[in-house]
C-alpha positions as a Markdown table, in Angstrom:
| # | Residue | x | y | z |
|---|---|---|---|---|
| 1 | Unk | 22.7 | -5.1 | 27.7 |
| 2 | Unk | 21.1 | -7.2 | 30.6 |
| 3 | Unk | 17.8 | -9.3 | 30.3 |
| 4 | Unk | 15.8 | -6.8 | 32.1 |
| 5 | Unk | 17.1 | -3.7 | 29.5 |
| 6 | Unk | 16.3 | -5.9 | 26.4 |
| 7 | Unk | 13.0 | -6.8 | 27.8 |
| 8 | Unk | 12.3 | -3.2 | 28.3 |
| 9 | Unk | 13.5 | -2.4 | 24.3 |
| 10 | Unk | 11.5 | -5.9 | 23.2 |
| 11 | Unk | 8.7 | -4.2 | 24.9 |
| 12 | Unk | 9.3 | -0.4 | 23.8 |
| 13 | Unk | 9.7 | -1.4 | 20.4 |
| 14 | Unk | 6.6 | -4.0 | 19.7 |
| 15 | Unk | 4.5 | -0.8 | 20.7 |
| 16 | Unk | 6.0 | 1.6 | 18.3 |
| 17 | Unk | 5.5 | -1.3 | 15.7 |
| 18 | Unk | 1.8 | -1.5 | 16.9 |
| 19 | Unk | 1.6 | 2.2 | 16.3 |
| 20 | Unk | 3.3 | 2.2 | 13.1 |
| 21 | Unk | 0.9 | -0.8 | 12.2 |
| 22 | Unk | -1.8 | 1.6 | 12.9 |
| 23 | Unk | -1.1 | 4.2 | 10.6 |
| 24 | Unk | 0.1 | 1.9 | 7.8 |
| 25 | Unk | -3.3 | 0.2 | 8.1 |
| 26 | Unk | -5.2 | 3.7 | 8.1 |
| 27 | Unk | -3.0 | 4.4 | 5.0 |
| 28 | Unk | -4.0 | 1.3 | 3.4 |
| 29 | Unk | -7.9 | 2.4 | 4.0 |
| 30 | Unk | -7.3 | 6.0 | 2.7 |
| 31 | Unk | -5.7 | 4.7 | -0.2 |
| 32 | Unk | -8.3 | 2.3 | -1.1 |
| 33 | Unk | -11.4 | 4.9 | -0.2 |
| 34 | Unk | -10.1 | 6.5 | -3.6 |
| 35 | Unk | -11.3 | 3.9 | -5.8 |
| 36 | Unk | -14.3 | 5.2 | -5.7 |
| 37 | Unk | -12.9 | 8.8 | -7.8 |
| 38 | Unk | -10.9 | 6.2 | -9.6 |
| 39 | Unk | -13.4 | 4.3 | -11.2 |
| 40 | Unk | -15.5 | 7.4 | -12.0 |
| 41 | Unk | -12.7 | 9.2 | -13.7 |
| 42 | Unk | -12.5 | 5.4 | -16.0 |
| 43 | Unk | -16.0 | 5.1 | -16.2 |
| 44 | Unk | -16.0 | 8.7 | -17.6 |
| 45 | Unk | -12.8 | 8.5 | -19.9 |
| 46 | Unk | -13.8 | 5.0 | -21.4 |
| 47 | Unk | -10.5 | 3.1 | -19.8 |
| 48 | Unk | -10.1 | -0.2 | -18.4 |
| 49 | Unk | -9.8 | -1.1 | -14.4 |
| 50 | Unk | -6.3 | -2.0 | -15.6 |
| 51 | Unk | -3.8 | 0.7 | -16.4 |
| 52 | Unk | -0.6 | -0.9 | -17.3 |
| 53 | Unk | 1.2 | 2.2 | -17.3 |
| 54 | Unk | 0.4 | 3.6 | -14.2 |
| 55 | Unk | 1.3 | 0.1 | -12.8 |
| 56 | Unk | 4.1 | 0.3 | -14.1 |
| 57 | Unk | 4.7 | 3.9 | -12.5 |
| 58 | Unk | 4.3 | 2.2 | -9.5 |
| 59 | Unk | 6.8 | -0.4 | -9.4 |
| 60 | Unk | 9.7 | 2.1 | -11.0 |
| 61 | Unk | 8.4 | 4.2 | -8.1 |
| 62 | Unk | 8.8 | 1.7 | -5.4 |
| 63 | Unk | 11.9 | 0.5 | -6.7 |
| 64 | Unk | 13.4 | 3.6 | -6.2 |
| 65 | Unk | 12.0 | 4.2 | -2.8 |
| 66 | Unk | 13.6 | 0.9 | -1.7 |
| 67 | Unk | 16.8 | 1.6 | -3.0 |
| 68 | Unk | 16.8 | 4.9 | -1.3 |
| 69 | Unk | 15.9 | 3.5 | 2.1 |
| 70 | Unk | 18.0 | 0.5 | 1.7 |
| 71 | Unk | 15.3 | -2.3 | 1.8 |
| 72 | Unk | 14.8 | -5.2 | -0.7 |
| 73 | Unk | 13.0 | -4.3 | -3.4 |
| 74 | Unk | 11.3 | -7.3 | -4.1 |
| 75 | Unk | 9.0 | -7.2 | -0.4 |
| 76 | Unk | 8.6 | -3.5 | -1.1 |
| 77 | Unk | 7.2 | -4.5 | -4.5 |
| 78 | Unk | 5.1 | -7.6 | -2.8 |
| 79 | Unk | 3.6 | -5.4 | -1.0 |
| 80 | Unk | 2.5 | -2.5 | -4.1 |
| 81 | Unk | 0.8 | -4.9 | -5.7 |
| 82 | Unk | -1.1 | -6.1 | -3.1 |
| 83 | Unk | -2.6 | -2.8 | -2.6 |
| 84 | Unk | -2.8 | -1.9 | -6.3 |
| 85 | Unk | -4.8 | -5.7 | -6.5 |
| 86 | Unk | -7.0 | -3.9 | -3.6 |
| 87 | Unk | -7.8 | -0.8 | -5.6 |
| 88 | Unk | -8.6 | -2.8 | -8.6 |
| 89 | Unk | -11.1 | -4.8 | -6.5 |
| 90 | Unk | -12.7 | -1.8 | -5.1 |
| 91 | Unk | -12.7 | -0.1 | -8.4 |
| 92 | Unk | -14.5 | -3.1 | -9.8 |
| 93 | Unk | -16.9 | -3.7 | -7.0 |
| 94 | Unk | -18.0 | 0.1 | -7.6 |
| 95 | Unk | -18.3 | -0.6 | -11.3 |
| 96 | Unk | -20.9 | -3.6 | -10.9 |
| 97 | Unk | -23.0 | -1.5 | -8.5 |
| 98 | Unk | -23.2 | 1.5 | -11.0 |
């Protein structure tokens, strides 16, 4: 591969990582627009924000997905509880408005 052809593939591939960015960050705001149903259902069945199990559901989950598509775990997993964190603050953010 010359200069110019890995320029071109530098180039090609930062734009399907933009795109990809895109649609993970979409995800990301899908995901969290749920809260709202989420924190209605607890409100309703008398549970706490925090759900251990389902948590946990969610790392056994991710651990398996990472395995599958050979990437480390431990980012994969970072990354769930991020986003679980997110949901949580939505879902409390909803409850103190209610």
């Amino acid at each position: 591969m010359d200069k110019s052809n890995a320029l071109k593939l530098l180039e090609k591939s930062r734009k399907e990582i933009d795109m990809i960015d895109e649609e993970i960050l979409y995800l990301i705001s899908e995901r969290t627009s749920l809260a709202r149903d989420i924190a209605n259902a607890k409100m309703v069945l008398d549970m706490d924000i925090e759900d251990k199990k389902r948590e946990y559901y969610i790392q056994e989950k991710t651990k398996k997905i990472a395995e599958r598509n050979n990437i480390e775990e431990k980012y994969l997993s970072k990354i769930m509880e991020l986003l679980t964190e997110l949901n949580k603050n939505e879902q409390e953010k909803i409850l103190r408005r209610e």
